[in-house]
DOTORLUM-663006 format. One record per residue (C-alpha): residue number from 1; residue in one letter; x, y, z. Coordinates in nm, 3 decimals. Layout:
+-----+------+---------+---------+---------+
! seq ! type !       x !       y !       z !
+-----+------+---------+---------+---------+
! NUM !    A !       X !       Y !       Z !
...
+-----+------+---------+---------+---------+
// end
This chain:
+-----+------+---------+---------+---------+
! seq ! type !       x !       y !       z !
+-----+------+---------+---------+---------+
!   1 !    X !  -1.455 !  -1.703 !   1.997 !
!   2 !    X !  -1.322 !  -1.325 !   1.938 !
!   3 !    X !  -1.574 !  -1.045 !   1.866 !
!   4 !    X !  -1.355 !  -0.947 !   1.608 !
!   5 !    X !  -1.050 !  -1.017 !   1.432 !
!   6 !    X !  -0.829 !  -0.803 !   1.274 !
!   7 !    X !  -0.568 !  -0.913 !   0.981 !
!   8 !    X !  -0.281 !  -0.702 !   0.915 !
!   9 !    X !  -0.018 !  -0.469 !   1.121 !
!  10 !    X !   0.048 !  -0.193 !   0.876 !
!  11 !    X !  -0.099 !   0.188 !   0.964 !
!  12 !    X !  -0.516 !   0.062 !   0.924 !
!  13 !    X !  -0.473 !  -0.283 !   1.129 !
!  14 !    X !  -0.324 !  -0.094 !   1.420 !
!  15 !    X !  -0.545 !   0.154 !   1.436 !
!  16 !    X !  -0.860 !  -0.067 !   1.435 !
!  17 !    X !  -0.685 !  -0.268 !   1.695 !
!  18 !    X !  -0.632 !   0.050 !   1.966 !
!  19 !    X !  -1.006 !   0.185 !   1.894 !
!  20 !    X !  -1.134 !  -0.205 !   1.912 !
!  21 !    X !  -0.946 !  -0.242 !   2.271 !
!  22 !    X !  -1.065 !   0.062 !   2.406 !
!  23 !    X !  -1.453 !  -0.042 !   2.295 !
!  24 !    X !  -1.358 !  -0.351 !   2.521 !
!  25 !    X !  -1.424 !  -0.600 !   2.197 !
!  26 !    X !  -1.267 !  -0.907 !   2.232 !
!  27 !    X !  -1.047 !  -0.866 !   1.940 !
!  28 !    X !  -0.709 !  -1.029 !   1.830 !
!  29 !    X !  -0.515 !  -0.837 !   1.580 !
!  30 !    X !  -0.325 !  -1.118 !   1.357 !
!  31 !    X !   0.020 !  -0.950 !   1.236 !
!  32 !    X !   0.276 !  -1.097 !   0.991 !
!  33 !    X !   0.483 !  -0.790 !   1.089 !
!  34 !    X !   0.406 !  -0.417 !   1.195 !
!  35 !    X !   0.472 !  -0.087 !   1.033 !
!  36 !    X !   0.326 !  -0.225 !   0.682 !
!  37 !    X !   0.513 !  -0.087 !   0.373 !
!  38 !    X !   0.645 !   0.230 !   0.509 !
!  39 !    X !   0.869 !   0.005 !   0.665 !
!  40 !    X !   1.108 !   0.012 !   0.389 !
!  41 !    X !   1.096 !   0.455 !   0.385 !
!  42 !    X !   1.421 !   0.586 !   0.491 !
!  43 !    X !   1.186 !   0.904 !   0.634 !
!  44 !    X !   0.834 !   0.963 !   0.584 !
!  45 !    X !   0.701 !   1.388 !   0.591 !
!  46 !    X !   0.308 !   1.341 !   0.622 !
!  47 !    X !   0.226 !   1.085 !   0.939 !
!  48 !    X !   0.013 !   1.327 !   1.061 !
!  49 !    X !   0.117 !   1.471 !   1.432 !
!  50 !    X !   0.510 !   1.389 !   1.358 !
!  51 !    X !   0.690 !   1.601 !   1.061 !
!  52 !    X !   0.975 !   1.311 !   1.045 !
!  53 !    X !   1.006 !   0.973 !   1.101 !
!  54 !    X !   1.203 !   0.664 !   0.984 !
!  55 !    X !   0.990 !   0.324 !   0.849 !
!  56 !    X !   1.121 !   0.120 !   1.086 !
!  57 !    X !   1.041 !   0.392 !   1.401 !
!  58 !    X !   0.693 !   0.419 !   1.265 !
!  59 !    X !   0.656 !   0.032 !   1.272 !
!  60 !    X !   0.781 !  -0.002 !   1.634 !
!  61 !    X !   0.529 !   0.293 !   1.753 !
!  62 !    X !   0.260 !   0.104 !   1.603 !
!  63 !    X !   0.350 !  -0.196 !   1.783 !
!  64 !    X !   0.388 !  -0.002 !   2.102 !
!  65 !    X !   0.094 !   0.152 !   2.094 !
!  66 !    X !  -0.103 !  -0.236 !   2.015 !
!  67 !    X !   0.113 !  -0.403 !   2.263 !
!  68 !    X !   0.006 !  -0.079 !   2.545 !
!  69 !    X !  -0.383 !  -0.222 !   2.474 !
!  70 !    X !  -0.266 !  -0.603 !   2.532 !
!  71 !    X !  -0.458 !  -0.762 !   2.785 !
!  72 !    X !  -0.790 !  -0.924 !   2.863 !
!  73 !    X !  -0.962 !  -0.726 !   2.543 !
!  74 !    X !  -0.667 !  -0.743 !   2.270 !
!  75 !    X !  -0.452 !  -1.073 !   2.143 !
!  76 !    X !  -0.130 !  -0.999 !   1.972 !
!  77 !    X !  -0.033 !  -1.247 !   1.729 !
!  78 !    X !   0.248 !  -1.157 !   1.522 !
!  79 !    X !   0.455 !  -1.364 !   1.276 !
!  80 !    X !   0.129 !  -1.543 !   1.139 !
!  81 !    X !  -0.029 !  -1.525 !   0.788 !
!  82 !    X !  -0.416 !  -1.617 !   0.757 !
!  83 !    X !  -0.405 !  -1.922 !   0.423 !
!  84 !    X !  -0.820 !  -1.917 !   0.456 !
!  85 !    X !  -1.122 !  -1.809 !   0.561 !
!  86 !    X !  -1.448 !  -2.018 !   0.559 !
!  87 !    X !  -1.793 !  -1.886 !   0.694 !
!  88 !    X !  -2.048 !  -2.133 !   0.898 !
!  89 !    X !  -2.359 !  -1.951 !   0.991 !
!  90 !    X !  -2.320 !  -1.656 !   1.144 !
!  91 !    X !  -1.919 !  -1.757 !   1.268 !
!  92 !    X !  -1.615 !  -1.689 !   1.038 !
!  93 !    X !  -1.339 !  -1.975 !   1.069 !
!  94 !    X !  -0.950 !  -1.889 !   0.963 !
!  95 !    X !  -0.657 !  -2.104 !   0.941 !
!  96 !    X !  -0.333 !  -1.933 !   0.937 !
!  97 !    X !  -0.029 !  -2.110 !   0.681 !
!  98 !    X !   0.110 !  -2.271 !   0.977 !
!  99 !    X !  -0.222 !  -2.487 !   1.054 !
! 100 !    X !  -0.349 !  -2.270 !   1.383 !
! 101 !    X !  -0.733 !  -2.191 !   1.382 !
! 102 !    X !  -0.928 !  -1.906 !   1.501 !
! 103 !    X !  -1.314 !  -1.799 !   1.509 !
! 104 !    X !  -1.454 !  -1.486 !   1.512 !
! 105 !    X !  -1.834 !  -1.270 !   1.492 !
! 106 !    X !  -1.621 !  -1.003 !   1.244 !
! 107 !    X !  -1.335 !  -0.946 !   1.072 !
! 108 !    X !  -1.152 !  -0.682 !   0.934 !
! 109 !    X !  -0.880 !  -0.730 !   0.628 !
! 110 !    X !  -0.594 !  -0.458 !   0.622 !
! 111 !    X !  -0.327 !  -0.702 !   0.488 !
! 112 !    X !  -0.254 !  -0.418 !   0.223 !
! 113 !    X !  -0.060 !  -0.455 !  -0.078 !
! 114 !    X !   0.279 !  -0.536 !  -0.232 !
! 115 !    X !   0.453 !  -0.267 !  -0.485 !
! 116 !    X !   0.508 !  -0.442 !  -0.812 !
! 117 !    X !   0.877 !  -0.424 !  -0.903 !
! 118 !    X !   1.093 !  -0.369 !  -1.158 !
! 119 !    X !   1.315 !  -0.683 !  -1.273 !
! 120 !    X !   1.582 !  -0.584 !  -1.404 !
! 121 !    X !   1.990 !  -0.575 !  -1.353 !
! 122 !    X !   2.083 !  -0.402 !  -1.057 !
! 123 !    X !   1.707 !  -0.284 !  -0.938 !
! 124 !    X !   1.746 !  -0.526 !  -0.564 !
! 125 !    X !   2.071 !  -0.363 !  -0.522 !
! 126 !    X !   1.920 !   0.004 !  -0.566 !
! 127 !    X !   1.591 !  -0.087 !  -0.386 !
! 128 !    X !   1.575 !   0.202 !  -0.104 !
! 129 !    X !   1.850 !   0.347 !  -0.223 !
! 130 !    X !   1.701 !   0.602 !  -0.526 !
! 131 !    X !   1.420 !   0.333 !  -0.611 !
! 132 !    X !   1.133 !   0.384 !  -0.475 !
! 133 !    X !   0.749 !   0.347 !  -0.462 !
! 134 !    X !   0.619 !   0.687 !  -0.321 !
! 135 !    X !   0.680 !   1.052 !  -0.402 !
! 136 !    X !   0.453 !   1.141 !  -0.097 !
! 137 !    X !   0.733 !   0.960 !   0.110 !
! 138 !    X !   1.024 !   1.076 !  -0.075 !
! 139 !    X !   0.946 !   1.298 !  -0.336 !
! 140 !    X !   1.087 !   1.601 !  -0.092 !
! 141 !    X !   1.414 !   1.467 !  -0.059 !
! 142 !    X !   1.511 !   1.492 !  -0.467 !
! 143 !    X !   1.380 !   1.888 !  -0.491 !
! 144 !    X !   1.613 !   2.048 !  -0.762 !
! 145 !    X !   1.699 !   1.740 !  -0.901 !
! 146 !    X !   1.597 !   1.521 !  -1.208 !
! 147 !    X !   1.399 !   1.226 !  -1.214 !
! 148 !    X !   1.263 !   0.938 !  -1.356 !
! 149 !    X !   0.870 !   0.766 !  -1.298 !
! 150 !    X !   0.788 !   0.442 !  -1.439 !
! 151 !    X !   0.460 !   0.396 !  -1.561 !
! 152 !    X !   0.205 !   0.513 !  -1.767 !
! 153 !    X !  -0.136 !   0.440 !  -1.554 !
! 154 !    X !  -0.314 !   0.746 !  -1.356 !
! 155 !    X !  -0.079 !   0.656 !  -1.004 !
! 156 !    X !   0.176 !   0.739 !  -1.260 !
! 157 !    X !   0.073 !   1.095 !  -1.380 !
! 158 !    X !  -0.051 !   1.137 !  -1.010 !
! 159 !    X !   0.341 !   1.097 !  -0.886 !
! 160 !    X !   0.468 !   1.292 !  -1.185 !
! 161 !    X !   0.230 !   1.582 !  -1.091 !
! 162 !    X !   0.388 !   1.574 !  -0.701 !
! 163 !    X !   0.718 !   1.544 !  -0.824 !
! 164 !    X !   0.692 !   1.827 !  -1.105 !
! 165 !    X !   0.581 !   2.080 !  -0.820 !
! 166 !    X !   0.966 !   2.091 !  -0.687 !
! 167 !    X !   1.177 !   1.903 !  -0.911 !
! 168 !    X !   1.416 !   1.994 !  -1.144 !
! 169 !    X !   1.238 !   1.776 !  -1.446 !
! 170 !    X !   1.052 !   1.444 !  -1.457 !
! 171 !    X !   1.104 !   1.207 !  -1.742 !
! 172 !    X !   0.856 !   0.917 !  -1.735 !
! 173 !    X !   0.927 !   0.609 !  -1.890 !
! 174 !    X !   0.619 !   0.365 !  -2.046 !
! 175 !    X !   0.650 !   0.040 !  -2.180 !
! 176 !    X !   0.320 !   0.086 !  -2.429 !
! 177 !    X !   0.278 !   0.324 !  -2.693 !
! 178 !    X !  -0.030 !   0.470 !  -2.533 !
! 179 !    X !  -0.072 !   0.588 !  -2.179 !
! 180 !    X !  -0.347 !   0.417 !  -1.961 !
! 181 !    X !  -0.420 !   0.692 !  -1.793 !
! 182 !    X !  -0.747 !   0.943 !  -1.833 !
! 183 !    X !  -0.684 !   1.199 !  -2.078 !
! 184 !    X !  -0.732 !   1.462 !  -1.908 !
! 185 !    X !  -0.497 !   1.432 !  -1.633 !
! 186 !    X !  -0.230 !   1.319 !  -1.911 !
! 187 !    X !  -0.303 !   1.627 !  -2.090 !
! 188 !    X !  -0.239 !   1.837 !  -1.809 !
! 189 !    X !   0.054 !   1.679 !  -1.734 !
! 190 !    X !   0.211 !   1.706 !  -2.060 !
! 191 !    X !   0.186 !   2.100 !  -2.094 !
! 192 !    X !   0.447 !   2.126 !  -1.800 !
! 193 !    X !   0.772 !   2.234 !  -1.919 !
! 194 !    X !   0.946 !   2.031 !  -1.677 !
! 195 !    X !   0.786 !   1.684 !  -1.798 !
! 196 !    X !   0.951 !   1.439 !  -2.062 !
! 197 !    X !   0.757 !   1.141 !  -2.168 !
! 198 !    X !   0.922 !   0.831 !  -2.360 !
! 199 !    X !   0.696 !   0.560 !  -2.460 !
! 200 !    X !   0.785 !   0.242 !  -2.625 !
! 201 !    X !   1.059 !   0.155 !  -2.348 !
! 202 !    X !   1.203 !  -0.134 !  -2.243 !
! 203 !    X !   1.354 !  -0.081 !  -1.933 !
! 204 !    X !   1.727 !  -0.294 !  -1.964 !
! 205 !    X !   1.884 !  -0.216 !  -1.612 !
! 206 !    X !   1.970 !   0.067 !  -1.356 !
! 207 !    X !   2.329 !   0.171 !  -1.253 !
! 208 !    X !   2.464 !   0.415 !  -1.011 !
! 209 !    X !   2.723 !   0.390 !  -0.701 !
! 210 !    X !   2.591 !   0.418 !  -0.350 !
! 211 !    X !   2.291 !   0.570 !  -0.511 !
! 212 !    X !   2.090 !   0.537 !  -0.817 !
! 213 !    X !   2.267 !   0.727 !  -1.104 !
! 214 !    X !   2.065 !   0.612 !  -1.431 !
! 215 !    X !   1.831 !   0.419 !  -1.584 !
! 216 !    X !   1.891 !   0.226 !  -1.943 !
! 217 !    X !   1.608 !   0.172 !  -2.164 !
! 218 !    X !   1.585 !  -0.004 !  -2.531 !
! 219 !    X !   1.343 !   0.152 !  -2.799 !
! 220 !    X !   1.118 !  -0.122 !  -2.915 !
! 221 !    X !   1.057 !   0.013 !  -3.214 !
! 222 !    X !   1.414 !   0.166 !  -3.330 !
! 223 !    X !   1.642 !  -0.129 !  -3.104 !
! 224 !    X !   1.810 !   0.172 !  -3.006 !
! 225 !    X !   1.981 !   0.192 !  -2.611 !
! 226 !    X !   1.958 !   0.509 !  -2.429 !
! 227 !    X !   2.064 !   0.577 !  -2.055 !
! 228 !    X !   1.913 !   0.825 !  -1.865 !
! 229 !    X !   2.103 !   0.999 !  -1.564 !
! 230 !    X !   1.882 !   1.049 !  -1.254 !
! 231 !    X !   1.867 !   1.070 !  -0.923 !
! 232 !    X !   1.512 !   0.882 !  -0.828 !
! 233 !    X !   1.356 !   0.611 !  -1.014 !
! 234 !    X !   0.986 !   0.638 !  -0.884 !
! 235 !    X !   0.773 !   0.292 !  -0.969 !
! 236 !    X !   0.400 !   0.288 !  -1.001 !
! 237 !    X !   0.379 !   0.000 !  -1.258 !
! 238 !    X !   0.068 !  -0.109 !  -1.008 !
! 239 !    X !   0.007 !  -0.334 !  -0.673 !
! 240 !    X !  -0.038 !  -0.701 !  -0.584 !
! 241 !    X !  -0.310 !  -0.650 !  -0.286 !
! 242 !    X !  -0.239 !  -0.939 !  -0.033 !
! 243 !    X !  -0.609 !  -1.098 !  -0.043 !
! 244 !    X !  -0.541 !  -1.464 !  -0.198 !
! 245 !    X !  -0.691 !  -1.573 !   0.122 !
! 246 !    X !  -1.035 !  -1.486 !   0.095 !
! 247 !    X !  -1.049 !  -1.393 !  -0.278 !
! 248 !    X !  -1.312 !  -1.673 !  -0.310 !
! 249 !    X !  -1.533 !  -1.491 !  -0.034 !
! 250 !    X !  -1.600 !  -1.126 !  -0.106 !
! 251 !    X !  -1.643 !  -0.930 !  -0.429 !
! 252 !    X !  -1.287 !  -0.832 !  -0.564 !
! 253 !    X !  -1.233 !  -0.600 !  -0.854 !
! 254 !    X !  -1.079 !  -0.652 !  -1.205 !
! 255 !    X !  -0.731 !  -0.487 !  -1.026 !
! 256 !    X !  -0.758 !  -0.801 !  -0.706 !
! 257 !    X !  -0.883 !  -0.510 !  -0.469 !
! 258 !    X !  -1.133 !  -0.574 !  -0.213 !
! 259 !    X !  -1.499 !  -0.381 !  -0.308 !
! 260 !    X !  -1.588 !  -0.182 !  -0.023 !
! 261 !    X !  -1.857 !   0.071 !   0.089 !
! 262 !    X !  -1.698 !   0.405 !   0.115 !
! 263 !    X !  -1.952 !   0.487 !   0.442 !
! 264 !    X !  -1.885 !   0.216 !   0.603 !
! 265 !    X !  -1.576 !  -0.010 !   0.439 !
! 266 !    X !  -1.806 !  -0.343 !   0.466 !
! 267 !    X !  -1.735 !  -0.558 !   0.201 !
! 268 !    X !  -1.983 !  -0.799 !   0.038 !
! 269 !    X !  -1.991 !  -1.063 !   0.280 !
! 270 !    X !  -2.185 !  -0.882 !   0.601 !
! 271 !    X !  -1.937 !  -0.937 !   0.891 !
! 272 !    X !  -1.639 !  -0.866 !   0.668 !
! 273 !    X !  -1.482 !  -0.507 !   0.663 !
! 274 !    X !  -1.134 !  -0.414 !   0.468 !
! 275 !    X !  -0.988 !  -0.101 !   0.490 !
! 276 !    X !  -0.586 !   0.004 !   0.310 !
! 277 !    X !  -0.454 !  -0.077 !   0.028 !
! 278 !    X !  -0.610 !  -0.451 !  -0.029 !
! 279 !    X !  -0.932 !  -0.239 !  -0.116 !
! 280 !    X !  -1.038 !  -0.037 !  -0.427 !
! 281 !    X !  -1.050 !   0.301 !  -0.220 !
! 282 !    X !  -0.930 !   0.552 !  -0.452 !
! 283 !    X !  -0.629 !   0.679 !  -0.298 !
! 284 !    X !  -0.357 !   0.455 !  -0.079 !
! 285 !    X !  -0.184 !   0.674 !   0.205 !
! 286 !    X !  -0.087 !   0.538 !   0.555 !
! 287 !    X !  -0.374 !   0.856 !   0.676 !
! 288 !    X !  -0.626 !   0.760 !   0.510 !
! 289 !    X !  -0.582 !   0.365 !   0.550 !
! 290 !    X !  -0.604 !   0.431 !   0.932 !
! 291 !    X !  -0.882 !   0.673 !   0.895 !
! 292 !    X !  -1.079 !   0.442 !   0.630 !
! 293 !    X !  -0.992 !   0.161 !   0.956 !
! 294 !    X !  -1.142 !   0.355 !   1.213 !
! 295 !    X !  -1.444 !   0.399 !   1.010 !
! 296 !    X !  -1.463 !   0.015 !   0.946 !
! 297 !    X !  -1.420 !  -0.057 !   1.325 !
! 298 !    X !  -1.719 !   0.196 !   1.428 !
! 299 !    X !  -1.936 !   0.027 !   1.160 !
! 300 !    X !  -1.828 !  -0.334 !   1.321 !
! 301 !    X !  -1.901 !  -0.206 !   1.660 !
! 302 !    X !  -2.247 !  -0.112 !   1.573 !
! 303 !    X !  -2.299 !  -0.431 !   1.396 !
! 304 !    X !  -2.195 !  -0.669 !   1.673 !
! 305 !    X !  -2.377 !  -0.511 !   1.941 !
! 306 !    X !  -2.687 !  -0.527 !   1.676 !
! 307 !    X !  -2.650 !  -0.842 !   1.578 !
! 308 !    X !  -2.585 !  -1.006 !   1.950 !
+-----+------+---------+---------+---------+
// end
């Protein structure tokens, strides 16, 4: 019987797991793989306390700094994916995909969220390499240089507005004739000089060399190809938050994001906390998933000891 188990090794699931180790909670942190989605970042600017890293040297600190807590307070299991989670009285039961069980007093859900892809020609082969799902991340790296967001929701205009504050131009690309996101914020983004918005656009494929070169769209109204040259392709066509498993159990939005309480990141169910991108916080950034996680563990410490 753990105190508390925690679901997910991405920047929120780590962090609960040093602060839950430290707090001496018996806790096991269950980890498909660490580092979460910034595994895939050739170099990420804004991990606060390290101006540059690589994705896959931010995964292996995580897991360094989980693995330096292992012991008589902290289980590591890695390589295992929860299927469900059941509640009996005051005990949560989980069974992981390959049949193991586990019981806990609390848990908290940081599985986070898959990036919703384009599918078309040539996108896998450019994935990484001028494709890519975060202008905090990357944005820097294509100053001076023309680019291309797909989308037309508010993560969209919210990209376009980083991107439009050092580079060259930013041409956004929307399937729909009308933008989904609030008018304001398209409004403002509109009046930049530097901003190019096509609507009506079916995306056909993406081309370049090494690198990304251009994008290829059709006009759905006029059948008309065009091809775009460009150096980024930045996608925020929306996520697929990882919660299938317990999507049955607490409240989940109309988006599949877990509802939390902003104090404390407790879900619905009391016992459950979630914390990243599998929840309908308002903004996603590796920070503020691990902050939003440190919040949820203090709340869960509180509760345990409360509810002993």
């Amino acid at each position: 019987m753990y105190d508390l188990i925690i679901l997910g090794g991405g920047p929120a699931g780590t962090a609960a797991a040093v602060y839950a180790a430290r707090k001496q909670l018996k806790t096991a942190i269950i980890a498909f793989e660490f580092g979460g989605q910034s595994i895939v970042s050739e170099l990420i600017y804004n991990w606060v306390g390290t101006p540059e890293i690589s994705g896959t040297d931010l995964a292996a600190n995580m897991k360094k700094h989980v693995l330096y807590y292992k012991g008589p307070y902290l289980d590591v299991i890695e390589g295992e994916k929860i299927s469900s989670v059941t509640k009996t009285e005051n005990v949560f039961n989980l069974k992981s995909e390959s049949g193991k069980e586990y019981t806990t007093k609390t848990i908290l859900i940081s599985t986070g969220s898959s990036r919703r892809k384009i599918e078309v020609p040539n996108a896998d082969v450019f994935e990484n390499k001028g494709i890519t799902y975060c202008a905090s991340c990357d944005g820097p790296l294509f100053a001076g240089q023309d680019v291309i967001v797909v989308g037309g929701g508010n993560a969209a205009f919210e990209t376009s507005a980083q991107l439009l504050a050092y580079c060259k131009s930013v041409t956004m690309v929307h399937r729909s004739e009308k933008f989904r996101a609030d008018e304001i914020t398209v409004k403002k983004i509109e009046e930049n000089p530097k901003f190019k918005a096509i609507t009506n656009a079916e995306i056909l494929r993406v081309d370049g060399d090494k690198f990304v070169g251009s994008l290829t769209y059709k006009d759905k109204i006029s059948g008309e190809e065009h091809t775009i040259p460009t150096a980024a392709i930045f996608v925020e066509i929306g996520q697929i938050p990882n919660v299938d498993f317990v999507k049955n159990l607490v409240a989940i939005d109309e988006f599949g994001k877990i509802i939390v309480d902003p104090m404390t990141q407790m879900t619905s169910v009391p016992g459950i906390w979630a914390a990243g991108d599998c929840t309908n916080g308002k903004y996603h950034q590796n920070n503020i998933a691990a902050g939003d996680a440190v919040k949820a563990l203090e709340d869960a410490y509180l509760w345990i000891h409360k509810n002993k």
